[in-house]
C-alpha positions in Angstrom: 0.0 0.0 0.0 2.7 2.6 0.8 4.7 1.5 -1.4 2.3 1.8 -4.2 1.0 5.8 -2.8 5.0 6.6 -2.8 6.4 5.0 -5.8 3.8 4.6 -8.6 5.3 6.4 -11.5 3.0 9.5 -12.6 3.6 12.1 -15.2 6.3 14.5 -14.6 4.9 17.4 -16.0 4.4 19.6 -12.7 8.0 18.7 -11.6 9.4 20.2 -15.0 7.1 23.5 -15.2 7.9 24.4 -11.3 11.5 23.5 -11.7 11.2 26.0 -14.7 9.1 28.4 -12.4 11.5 28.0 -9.7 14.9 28.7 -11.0 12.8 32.1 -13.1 11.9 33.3 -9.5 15.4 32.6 -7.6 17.2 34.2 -10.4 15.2 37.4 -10.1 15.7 37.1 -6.1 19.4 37.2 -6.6 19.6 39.4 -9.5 17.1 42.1 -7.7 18.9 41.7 -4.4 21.3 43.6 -6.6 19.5 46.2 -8.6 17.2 47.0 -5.3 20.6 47.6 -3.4 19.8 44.9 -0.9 23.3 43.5 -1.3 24.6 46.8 -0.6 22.4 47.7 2.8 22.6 44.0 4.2 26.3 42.8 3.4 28.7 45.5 2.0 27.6 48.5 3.7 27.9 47.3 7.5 31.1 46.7 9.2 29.8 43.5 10.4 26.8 41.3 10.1 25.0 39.5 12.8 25.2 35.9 11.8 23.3 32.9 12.9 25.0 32.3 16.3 27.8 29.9 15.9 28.3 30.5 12.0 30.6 34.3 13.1 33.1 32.9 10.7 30.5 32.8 8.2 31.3 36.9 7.0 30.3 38.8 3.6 32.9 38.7 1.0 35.5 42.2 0.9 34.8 44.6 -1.6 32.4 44.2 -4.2 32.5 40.3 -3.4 28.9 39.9 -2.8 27.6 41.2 -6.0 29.7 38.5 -7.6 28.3 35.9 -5.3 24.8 36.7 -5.8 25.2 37.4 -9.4 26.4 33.8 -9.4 23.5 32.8 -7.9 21.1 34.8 -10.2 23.0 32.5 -13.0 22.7 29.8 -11.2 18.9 30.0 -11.3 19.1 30.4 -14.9 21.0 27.2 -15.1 18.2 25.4 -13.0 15.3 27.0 -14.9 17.0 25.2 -18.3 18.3 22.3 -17.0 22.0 23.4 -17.6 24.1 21.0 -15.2 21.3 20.6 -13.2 22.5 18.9 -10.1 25.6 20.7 -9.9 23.5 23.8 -10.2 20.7 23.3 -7.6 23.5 22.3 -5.3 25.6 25.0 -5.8 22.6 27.3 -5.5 21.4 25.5 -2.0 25.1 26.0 -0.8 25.7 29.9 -1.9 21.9 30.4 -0.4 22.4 28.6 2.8 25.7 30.6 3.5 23.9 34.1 2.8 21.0 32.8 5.1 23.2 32.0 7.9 25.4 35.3 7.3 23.2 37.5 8.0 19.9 37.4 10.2 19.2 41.3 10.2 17.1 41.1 7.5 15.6 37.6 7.9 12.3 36.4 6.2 10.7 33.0 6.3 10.5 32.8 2.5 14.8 32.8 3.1 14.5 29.7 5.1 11.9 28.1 2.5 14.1 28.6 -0.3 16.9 26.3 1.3 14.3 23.9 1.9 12.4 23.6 -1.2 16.2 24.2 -3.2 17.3 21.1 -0.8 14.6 18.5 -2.0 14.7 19.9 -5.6 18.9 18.6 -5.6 17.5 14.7 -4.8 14.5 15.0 -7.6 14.7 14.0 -11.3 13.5 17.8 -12.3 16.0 17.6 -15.6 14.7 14.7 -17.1 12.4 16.6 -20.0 12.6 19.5 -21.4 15.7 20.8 -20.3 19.3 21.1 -22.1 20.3 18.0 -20.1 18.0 16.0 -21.5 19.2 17.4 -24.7 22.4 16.8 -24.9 22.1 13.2 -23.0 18.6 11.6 -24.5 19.0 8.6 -22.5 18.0 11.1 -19.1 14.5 11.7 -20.9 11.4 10.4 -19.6 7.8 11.6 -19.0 7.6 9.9 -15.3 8.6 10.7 -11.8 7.6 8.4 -8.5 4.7 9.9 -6.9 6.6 10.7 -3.9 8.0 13.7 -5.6 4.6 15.6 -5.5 3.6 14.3 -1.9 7.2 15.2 -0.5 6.2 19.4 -1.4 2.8 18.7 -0.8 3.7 17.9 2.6 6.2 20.4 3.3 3.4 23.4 2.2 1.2 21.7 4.9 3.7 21.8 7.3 4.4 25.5 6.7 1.1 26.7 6.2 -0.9 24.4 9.2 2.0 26.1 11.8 1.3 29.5 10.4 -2.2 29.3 10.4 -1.9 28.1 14.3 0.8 30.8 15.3 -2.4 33.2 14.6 -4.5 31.6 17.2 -3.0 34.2 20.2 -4.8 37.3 21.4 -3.1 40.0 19.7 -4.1 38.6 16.0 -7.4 37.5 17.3 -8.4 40.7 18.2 -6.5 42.4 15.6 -4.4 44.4 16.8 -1.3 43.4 15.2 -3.1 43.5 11.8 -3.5 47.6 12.5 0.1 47.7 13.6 1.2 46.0 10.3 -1.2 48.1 8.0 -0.1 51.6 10.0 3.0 52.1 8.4 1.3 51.4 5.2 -1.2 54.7 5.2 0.9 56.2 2.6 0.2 54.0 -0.2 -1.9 55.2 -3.2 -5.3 54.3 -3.8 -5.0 51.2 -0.8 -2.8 53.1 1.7 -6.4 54.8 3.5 -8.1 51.4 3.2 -5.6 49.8 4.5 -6.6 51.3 7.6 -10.3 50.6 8.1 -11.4 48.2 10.9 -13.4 46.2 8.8 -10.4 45.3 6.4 -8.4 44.4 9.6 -11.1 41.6 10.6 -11.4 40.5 6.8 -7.7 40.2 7.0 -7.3 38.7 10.3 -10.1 35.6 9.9 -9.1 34.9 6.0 -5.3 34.8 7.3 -6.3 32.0 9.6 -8.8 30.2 7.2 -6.4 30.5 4.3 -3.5 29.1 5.7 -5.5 26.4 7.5 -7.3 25.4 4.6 -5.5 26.4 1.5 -3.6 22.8 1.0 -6.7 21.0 1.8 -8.4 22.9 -0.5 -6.1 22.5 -3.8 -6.0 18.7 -3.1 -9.5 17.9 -2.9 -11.1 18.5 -6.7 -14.1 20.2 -6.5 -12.7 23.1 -4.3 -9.4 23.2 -6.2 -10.3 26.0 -8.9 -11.9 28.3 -6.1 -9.3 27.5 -3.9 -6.5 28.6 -6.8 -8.3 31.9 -7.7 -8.5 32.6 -3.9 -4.6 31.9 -3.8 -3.8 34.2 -6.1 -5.8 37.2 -4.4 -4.6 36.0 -1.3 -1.1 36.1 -2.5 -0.7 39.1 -4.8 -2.6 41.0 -2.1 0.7 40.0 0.2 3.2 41.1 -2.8 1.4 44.2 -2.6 1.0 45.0 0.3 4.1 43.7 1.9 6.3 43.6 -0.8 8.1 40.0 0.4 9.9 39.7 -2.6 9.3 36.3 -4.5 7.5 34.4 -2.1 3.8 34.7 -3.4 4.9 34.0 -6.7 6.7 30.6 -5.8 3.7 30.0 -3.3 1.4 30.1 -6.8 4.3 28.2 -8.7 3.7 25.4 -6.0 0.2 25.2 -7.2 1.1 22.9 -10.1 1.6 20.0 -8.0 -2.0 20.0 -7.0 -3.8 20.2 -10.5 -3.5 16.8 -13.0 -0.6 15.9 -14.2 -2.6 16.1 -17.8 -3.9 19.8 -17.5 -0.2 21.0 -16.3 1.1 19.4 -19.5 -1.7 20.7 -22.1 -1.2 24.3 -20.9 2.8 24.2 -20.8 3.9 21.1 -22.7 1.4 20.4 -25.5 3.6 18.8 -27.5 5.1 16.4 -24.6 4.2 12.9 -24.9 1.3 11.8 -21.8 2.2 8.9 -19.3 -0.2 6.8 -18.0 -0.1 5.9 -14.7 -0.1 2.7 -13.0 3.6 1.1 -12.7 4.9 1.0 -9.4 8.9 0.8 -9.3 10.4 0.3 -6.0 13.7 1.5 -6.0 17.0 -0.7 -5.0 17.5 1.5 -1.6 13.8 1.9 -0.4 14.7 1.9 2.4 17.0 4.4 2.6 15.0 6.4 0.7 11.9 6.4 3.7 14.3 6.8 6.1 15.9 10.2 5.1 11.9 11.4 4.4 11.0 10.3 7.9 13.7 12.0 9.8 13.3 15.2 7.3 10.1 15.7 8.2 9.9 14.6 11.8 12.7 17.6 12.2 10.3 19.4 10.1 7.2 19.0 12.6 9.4 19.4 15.5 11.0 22.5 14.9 8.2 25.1 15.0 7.0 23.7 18.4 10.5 24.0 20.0 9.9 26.9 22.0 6.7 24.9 23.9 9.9 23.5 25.7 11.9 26.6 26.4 10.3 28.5 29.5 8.3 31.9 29.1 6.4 32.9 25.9 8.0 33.3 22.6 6.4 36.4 21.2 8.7 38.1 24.8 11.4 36.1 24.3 12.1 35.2 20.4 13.6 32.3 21.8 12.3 29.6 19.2 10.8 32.0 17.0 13.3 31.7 13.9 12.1 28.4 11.3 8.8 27.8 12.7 6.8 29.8 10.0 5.8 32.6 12.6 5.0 34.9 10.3 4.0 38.5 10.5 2.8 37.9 14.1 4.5 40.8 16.3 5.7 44.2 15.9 9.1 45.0 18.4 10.2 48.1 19.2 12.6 48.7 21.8 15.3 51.6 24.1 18.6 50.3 24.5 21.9 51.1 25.8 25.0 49.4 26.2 27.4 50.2 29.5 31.3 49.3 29.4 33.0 49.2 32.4 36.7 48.6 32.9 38.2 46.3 35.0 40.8 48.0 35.5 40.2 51.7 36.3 36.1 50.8 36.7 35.4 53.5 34.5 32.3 53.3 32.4 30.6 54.5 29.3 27.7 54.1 26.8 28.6 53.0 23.6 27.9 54.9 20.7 25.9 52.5 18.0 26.7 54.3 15.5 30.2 54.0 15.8 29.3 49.9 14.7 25.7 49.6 13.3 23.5 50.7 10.3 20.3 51.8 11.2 18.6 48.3 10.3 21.0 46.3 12.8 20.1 49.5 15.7 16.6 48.3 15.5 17.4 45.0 15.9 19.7 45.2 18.9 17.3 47.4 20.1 14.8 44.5 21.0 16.2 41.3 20.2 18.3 39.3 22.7 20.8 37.3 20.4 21.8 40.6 18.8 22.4 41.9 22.3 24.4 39.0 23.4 26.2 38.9 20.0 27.2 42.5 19.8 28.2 42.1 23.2 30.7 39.3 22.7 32.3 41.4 19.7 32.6 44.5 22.0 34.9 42.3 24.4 36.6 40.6 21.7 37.4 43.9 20.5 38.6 45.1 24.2 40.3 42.3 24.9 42.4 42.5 21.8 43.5 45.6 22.9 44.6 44.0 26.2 41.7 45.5 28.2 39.4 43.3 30.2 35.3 45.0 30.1 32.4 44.1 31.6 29.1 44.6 29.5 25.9 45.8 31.1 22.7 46.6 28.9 19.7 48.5 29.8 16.6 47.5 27.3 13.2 48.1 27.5 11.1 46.5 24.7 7.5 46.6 23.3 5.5 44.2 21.8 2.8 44.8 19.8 2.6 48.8 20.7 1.9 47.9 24.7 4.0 49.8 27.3 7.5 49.2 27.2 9.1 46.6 30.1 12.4 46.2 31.1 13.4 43.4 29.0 17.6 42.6 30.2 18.6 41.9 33.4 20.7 45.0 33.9 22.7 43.4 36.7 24.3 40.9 34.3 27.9 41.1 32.3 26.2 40.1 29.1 30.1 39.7 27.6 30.4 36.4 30.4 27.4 34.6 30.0 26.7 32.0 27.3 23.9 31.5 24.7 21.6 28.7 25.7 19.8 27.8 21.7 18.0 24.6 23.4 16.7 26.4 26.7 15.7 29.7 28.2 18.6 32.6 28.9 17.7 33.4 32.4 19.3 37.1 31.9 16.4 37.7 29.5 13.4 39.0 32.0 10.4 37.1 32.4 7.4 38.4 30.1 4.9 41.3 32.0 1.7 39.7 32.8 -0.3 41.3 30.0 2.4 40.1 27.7 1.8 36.3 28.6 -0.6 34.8 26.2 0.3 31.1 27.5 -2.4 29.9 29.3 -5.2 31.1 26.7 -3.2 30.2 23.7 -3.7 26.7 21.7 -0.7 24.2 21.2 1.7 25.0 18.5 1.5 29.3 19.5 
C-alpha cells in the first residue's frame, strides 16, 4: 500500500514547469537583491553582520565580493530553470543560499528559510529529465515519469508550513486584531489602498481569512471540487501579500507550487502540449527503499518538531524570540525597543555608553534594540574587541522592549555582564526578564502558538 502511494510512476509534468518556475523566481531574487541595493544595505555597507549564532566565521565577502556571489547565484537560477548541469546547479545554488542565510539574520524572512528547503529536496528530484538542455544533450535522461513521492514530499512540506502559520495566529493579539492595524499603519501612505488599508473592517477580513487561508488552503487545492476556487483565492490572497508587503518572491513561488496540485494532464496541455502523456499505474520500488523512507521520515519529523521547539523553552516566545526563527511565525508581532550598552573597565572601573553608531547601520540598531541574540552577540564582539586591545570589560545593557505597541518593560537583566554569559539555543537565557503579565498569552493560547 505505501509502497504503491510513494512510488507509482505518474507524469512529470508539474516537476518540469515548477523546476522552470523556480529557477525564473530565484534568479530574479538574486539578480534584484542587486538592482534593489539589498546587497549593498545588508552585506557591504555594514562593518559587520550579525550571523546565525555559531556560523561568526560565516562573514560577507570584501569589496564588491557579494555582488559577484549573488550574481552567481542569479546565474545559477538560470541554469536550474533550463536544466543546464542541473544537479551541480541546484547544489551549488542550495550551498551559496544557505551561506547568505546564515550570514546574516538582520534582515531575515521565512521565505529565506523556505528557499533552502524547497532548493534542498529539488537537488535529490529528477527535475532535468524533460525539457531541459540536459536532457538534450544526454537523450537517455529523458522520460515523462517521476515516482509519486515527488509531489507528496512538497505537498507535505506546504502543509507543514502553512498548518504552523495558520496556528501561530491563534493568540490574542491577532485574534483581536491588533497586530493586523500595527502592520497596515506604516502602510497609510500607499496610493489608492494606503487609507483602506486602515479601516477596521479590512483588519477583521484580513485577520479571519489569514487564519482560514493558511489552514485550509492545502486541503483545499487537493481535494477536486474546491481546487479552482481554492487557486483563484490563492492568487488574491497572495498578490494582495506582494502588494502589500512587498516579500519579494514568495507569493509567486507560493502560486508556482500550485502545479503540484492540479492533474498531471492539465499542467502538460497548458505548458507542454507537444510532450508525450504517461499513463499511470507502474509502481517501481527502488533498490535502496529503504533508505530512501528513512531520510523522508527523519526530514520531516525535524520538520514537525522544529516550529514547536519553544513549547519546551520557558516563558512565551512572542517576549522572548527564543524559538521563534524556522517555525513559519509569520507577521505575528511588531518589536520596538530603548537600548543602551554600559562598558566598564576592569581595570580603572570606568564606564561608558557606547555609541551604535560608531558599529551599526540603522537596520542592525533596531534589531539590537529589542532582540536578545543581537544583544548578546554584539556584546561578545565589543569584548573581543577590548580584549584584543589588552583591556578586560564588563558589559551591562539596559533594554526596554514593546511588543505589539503595549508599554515598554524592562526586557535585560541590567545586573548581568552580558560579555560572560553564554547562549543557551536549546533552553531559556535566564538574563532575559520574564514576560509582563499582560504580555503572557500562555495559558489562553492553543498548542503550536
Amino acid at each position: 500500500m505505501l509502497d504503491r502511494f510513494l512510488f507509482k510512476q505518474i507524469d512529470n509534468s508539474p516537476l518540469l514547469i515548477f523546476r522552470i518556475f523556480f529557477g525564473i523566481l530565484v534568479s530574479l531574487e538574486c539578480y534584484g537583491a542587486i538592482a534593489t541595493g539589498w546587497v549593498k544595505r545588508t552585506l557591504i555597507d555594514p562593518q559587520f553582520t550579525f550571523t546565525f549564532i555559531g556560523f561568526e566565521w560565516l562573514q560577507p565577502l570584501p569589496g564588491l565580493g557579494m555582488y559577484y556571489y549573488f550574481f552567481v547565484m542569479g546565474t545559477l537560477g538560470v541554469c536550474i530553470a533550463l536544466g543546464y548541469k542541473y544537479r551541480y546547479s541546484i547544489i551549488a545554488f542550495t550551498l551559496l543560499w544557505t551561506g547568505v542565510y546564515l550570514m546574516q539574520k538582520t534582515a531575515y524572512n521565512n521565505h529565506y528559510y523556505l528557499l533552502i528547503l524547497i532548493a534542498a529536496i529539488m537537488a535529490f528530484l529528477p527535475a532535468n529529465r524533460n525539457y531541459s538542455l540536459d536532457a538534450r544533450s544526454n537523450p537517455n535522461l529523458m522520460t515523462n515519469k517521476m515516482p509519486a513521492f515527488v509531489k507528496w514530499v512538497i505537498v507535505l512540506q506546504l502543509l507543514i508550513v502553512y498548518t504552523y502559520a495558520s496556528f501561530a495566529k491563534l493568540y490574542g493579539d491577532w485574534l483581536d486584531f491588533s497586530i493586523i492595524e500595527i502592520l497596515f499603519k506604516n502602510k497609510r501612505g500607499y496610493p489608492v489602498i494606503g487609507g483602506l488599508l486602515q479601516q477596521p473592517l479590512l483588519h477583521r477580513i484580513v485577520g479571519i481569512s489569514g487564519i482560514l487561508f493558511d489552514l485550509l488552503i492545502v486541503p483545499a487545492l487537493l481535494w477536486k471540487p474546491t481546487r479552482k476556487l481554492a487557486f483563484v483565492v490563492s492568487i488574491f490572497f497572495h498578490l494582495f501579500n506582494s502588494i502589500v508587503f512587498q516579500i519579494g518572491i514568495f507569493p509567486y513561488l507560493a502560486l508556482a507550487f500550485s502545479v503540484f496540485f492540479f492533474e498531471p494532464e492539465v499542467i502538460r496541455k497548458i505548458f507542454f502540449k507537444h510532450k508525450e502523456p504517461y499513463k499511470e499505474g507502474q509502481v517501481i520500488v527502488p533498490p535502496n527503499r529503504k533508505f530512501v523512507l528513512a531520510i523522508m521520515f527523519i526530514y520531516f519529523l525535524v520538520q514537525l518538531g522544529l516550529p514547536i521547539r519553544h513549547y519546551f523553552i520557558k516563558d512565551d516566545v512572542l517576549w522572548t524570540e527564543e524559538g521563534h526563527r524556522m517555525s513559519w511565525r509569520m507577521m505575528l508581532r511588531s518589536r520596538t525597543g530603548i537600548t543602551t550598552f554600559k562598558v566598564v573597565s576592569s581595570t580603572t572601573k570606568n564606564s561608558f555608553l557606547v555609541n551604535l553608531d560608531d558599529y551599526l547601520t540603522k537596520a542592525q540598531k533596531n534589531k539590537i534594540s529589542c532582540y536578545p541574540d543581537f544583544m548578546w552577540q554584539f556584546a561578545q564582539r565589543l569584548k573581543q574587541e577590548y580584549k584584543e586591545k589588552g583591556e578586560e570589560i564588563s558589559i551591562y545593557v539596559n533594554s526596554r522592549v514593546s511588543v505589539n505597541g503595549k508599554p515598554y518593560q524592562q526586557f535585560i537583566d541590567p545586573d548581568i555582564d552580558l560579555g560572560e554569559v553564554t547562549w543557551s539555543h536549546f533552553k531559556h537565557n535566564d538574563w532575559i526578564l520574564p514576560s509582563p503579565p499582560q504580555e503572557s498569552q500562555k495559558g489562553s493560547n492553543v498548542l503550536f502558538y
